[in-house]
Wavefront OBJ file of the C-alpha trace (Angstrom):
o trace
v 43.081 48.624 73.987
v 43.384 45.111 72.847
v 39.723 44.587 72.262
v 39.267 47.835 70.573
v 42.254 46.590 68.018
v 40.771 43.360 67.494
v 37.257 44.901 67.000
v 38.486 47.378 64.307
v 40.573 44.776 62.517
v 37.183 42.583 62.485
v 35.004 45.887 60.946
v 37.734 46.243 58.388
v 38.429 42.671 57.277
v 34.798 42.478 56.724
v 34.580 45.921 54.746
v 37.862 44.856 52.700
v 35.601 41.187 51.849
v 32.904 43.345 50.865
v 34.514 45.787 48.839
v 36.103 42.674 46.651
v 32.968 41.156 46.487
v 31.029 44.221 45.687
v 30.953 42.840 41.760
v 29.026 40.396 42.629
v 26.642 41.903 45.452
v 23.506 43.336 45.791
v 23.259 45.664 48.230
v 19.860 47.397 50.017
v 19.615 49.694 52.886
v 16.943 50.964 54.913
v 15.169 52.158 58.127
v 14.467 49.327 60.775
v 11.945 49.730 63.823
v 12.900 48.013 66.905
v 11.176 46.829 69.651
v 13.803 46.504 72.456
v 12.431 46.633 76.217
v 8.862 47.149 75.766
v 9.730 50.904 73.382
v 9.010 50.565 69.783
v 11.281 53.382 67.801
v 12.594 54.074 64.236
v 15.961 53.752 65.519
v 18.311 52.346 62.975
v 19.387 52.692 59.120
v 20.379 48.714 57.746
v 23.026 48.123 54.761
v 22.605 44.158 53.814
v 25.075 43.235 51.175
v 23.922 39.928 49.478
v 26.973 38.250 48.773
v 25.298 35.166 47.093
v 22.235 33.648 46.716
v 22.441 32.562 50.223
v 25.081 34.887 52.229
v 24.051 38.344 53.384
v 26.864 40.817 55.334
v 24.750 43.111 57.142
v 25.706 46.349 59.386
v 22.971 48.043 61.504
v 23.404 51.500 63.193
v 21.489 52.382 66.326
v 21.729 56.297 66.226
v 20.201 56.752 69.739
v 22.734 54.659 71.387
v 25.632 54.741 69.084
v 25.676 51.308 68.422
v 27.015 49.710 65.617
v 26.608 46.058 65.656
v 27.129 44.229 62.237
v 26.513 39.972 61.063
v 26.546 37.503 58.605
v 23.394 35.623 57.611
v 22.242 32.721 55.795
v 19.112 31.964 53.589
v 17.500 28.975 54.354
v 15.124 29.224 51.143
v 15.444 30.314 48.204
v 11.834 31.167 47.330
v 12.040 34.786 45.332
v 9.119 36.157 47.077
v 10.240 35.028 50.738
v 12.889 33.967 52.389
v 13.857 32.710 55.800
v 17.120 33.054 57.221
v 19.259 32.776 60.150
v 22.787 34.042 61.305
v 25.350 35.175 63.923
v 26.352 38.442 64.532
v 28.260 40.892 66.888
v 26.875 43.442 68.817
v 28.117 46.996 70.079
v 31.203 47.142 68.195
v 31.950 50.694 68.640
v 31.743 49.723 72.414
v 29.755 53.038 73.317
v 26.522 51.128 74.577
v 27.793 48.114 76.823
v 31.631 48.801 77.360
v 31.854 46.818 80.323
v 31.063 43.812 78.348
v 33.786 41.085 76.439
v 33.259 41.489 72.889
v 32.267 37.835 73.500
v 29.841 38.481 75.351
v 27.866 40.576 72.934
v 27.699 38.173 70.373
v 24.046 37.738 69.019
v 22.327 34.880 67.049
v 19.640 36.058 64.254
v 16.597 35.039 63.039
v 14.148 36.619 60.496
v 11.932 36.357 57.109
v 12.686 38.626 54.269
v 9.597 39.435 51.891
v 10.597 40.990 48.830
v 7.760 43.342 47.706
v 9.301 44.246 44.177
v 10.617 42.694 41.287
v 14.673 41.467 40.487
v 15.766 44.633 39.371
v 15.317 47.113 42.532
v 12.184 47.293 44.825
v 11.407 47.178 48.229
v 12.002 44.127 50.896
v 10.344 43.887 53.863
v 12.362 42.327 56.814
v 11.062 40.857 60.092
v 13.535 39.973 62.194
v 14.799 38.728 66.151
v 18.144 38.838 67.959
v 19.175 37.981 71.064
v 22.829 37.619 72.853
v 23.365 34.306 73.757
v 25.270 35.245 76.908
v 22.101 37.924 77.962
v 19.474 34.936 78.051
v 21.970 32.511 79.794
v 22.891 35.152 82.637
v 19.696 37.299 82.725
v 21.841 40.761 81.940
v 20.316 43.979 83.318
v 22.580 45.528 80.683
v 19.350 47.347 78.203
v 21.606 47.577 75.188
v 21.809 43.528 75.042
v 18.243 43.040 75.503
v 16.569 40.737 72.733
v 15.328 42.886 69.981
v 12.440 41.980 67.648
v 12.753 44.377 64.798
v 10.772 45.520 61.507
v 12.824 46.776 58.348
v 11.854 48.297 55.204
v 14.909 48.024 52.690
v 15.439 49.374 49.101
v 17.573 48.026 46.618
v 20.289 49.856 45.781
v 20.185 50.240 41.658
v 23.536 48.210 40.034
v 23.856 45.810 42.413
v 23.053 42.617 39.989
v 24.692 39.454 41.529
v 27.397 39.293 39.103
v 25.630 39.712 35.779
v 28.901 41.206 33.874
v 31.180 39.180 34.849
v 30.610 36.408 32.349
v 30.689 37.647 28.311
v 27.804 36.148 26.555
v 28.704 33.902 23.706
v 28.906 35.514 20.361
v 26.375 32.897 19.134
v 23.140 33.678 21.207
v 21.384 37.020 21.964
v 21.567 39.072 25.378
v 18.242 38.298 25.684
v 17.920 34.072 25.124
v 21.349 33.952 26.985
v 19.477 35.935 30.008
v 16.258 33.904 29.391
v 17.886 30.484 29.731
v 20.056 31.370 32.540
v 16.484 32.570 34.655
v 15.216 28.916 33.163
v 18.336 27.135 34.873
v 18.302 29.048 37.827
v 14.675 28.611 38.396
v 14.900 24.572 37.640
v 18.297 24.179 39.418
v 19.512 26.525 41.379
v 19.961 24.598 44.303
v 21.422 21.604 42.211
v 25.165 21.506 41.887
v 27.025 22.865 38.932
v 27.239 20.014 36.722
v 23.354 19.163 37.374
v 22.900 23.338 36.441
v 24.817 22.488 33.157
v 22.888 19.531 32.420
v 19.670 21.152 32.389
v 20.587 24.212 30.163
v 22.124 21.358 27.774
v 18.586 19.745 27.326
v 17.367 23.228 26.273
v 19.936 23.368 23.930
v 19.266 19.550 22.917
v 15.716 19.791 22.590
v 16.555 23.107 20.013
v 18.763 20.821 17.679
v 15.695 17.527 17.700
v 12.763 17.227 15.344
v 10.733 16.876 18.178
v 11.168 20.304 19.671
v 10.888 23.985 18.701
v 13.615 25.146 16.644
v 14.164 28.347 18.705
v 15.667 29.011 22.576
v 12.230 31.100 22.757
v 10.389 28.272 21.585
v 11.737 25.655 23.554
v 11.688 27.265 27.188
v 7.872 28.805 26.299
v 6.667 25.256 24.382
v 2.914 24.479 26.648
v 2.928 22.096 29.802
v 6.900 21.803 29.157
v 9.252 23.897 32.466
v 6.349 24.632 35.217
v 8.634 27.462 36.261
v 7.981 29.950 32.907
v 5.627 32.080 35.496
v 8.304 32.742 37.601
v 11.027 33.434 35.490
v 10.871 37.352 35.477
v 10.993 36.954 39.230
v 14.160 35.029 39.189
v 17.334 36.183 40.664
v 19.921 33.737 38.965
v 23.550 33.070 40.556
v 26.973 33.713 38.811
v 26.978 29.547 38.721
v 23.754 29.145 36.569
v 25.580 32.250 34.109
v 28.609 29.971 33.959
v 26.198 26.690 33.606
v 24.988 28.314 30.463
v 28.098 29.315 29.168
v 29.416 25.643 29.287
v 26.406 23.956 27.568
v 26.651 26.865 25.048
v 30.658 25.894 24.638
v 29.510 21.877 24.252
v 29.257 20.713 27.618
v 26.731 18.022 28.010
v 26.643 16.057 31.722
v 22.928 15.318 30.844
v 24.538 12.887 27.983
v 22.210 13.803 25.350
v 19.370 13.757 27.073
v 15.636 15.927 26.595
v 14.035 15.618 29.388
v 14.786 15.937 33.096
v 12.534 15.351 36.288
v 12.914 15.577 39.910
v 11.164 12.514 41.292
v 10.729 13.851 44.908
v 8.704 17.306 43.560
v 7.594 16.496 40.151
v 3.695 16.140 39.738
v 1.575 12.866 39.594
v 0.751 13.245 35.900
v 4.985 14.037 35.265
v 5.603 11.008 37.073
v 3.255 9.232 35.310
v 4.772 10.215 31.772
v 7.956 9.257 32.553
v 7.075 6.116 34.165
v 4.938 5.265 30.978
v 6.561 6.602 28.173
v 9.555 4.866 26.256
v 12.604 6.410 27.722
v 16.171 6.177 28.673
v 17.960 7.754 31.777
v 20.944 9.247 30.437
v 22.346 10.558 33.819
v 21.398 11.030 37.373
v 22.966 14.408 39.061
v 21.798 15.424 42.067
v 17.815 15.231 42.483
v 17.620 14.884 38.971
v 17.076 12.197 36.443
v 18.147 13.424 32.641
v 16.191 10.914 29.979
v 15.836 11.080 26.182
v 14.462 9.088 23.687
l 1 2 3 4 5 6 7 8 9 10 11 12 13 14 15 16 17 18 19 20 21 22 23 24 25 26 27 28 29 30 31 32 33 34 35 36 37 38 39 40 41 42 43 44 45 46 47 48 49 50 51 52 53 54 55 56 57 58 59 60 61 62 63 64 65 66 67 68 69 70 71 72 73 74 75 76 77 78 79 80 81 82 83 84 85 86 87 88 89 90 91 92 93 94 95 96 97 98 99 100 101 102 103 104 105 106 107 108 109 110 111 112 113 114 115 116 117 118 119 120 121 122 123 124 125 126 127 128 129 130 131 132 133 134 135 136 137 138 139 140 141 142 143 144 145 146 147 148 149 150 151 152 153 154 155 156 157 158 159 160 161 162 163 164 165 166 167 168 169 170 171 172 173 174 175 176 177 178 179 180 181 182 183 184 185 186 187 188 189 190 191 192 193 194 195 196 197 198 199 200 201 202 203 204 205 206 207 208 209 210 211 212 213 214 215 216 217 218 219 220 221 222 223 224 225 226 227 228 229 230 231 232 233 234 235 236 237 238 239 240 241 242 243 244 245 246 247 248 249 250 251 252 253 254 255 256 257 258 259 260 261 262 263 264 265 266 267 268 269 270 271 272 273 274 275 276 277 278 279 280 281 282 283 284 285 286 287 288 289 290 291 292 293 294 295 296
């Protein structure tokens, strides 16, 4: 009775965590095939709720068995196309499939690759993914239902889910359109920096659109030739609540790049890039996390 208490107060802690966060989650559900001692089946319907950039609350339900197991992953990449990720999560919570089990014992470590086969806005995802229960492997379990599953998943994006997009008002003093532009630029050159180094960067946008030197437009700026080698990408971008807020702050005045017009990362930038900014007559204005801010 215990167990079944503490495994209901688990399911509905993380349901309350999801429904506060739903604002700022995507959500995508779909069929998964398993492969689970040596039977292939379409056997279960997946909700992943993308909490963040990197966290993912995920339930599964096995309709053959009656098993609901549920987890909580994290992204190791951040690439837009693929992603690799790994996780912990709990197994046979409505104990129907293994009740003679400790819910400790059913606890399962994930692995898997997520290949998104759409664009930002809605689409498909493809999911290929392994669990195992940790305490299965170490005690060779004849228990089926905590046999190591290797599992494919085809997911659609639930429409509205857009990581937080309303949450922060635009400024009065830039389009919906630049504002969303610039934010895909930060996100796309920073989004694993931290916050001050994702201000910094949307600042030399906005520095580079108040010099001589530069294009006098946001347009102009971010789409100027051989100038942000992520332009392709940005339609492909899924930008964070932070970069939104980034923006916002160099909009409002906020300059950690002190002034600066150019930025580089000297660990990923390209020989010629290197080369420039080697060469060329510059000051560093500020270092924030992998990246050096210069200007003239």
């Amino acid at each position: 009775m215990f167990k079944r208490f503490t495994i209901i107060s688990l399911v509905t802690l993380v349901l309350v965590f999801i429904l506060q966060t739903a604002v700022l989650a995507a959500i995508n559900t779909g069929i998964e095939w398993q492969y689970q001692d040596d039977n292939l089946s379409a056997a279960a319907l997946r909700l992943n709720c993308y909490l963040s950039e990197r966290w993912t609350a995920r339930g599964i339900y096995q309709w053959e068995n009656k098993d609901l197991s549920a987890g909580l992953t994290y992204r190791q990449s951040k690439g837009w196309r693929v992603g690799s990720y790994v996780g912990i999560g709990f197994r046979d919570l409505l104990n129907e499939t293994a009740p003679e089990y400790d819910f400790e014992e059913k606890i399962e470590l994930i692995t898997g690759v997520e290949i998104n086969l759409g664009k930002e806005r809605g689409g498909l995802s493809l999911i290929i993914e392994g669990r195992a229960v940790g305490s299965t492997i170490a005690n060779d379990s004849d228990c089926e239902a905590l046999d190591p599953i290797i599992s494919v998943a085809l997911n659609f994006r639930i429409p509205g889910g857009q990581g937080g997009r309303t949450r922060v008002k635009v400024p009065d003093n830039i389009s919906e359109s630049d504002f969303d532009l610039l934010v895909r630029l930060v996100a796309a050159e920073a989004g694993g920096e931290p916050y001050e180094g994702q201000v910094a960067v949307a600042a030399v946008v906005l520095n580079r659109m108040r010099s001589y030197q530069f294009p006098v437009s946001l347009r102009g700026v971010i789409y100027q030739q051989n100038q942000f080698s992520s332009v392709p990408k940005l339609p492909y971008i899924e930008p964070s609540e932070s970069c939104r807020k980034a923006v916002v702050d160099a909009i409002n005045g906020i300059d950690p790049s002190n002034g600066a017009l150019y930025f580089y990362n000297p660990e990923t930038s390209s020989k010629e890039g290197i080369r420039f900014f080697n060469s060329a007559n510059l000051r560093v204005t500020a270092r924030i996390g992998n990246h050096v801010f210069l200007t003239e």
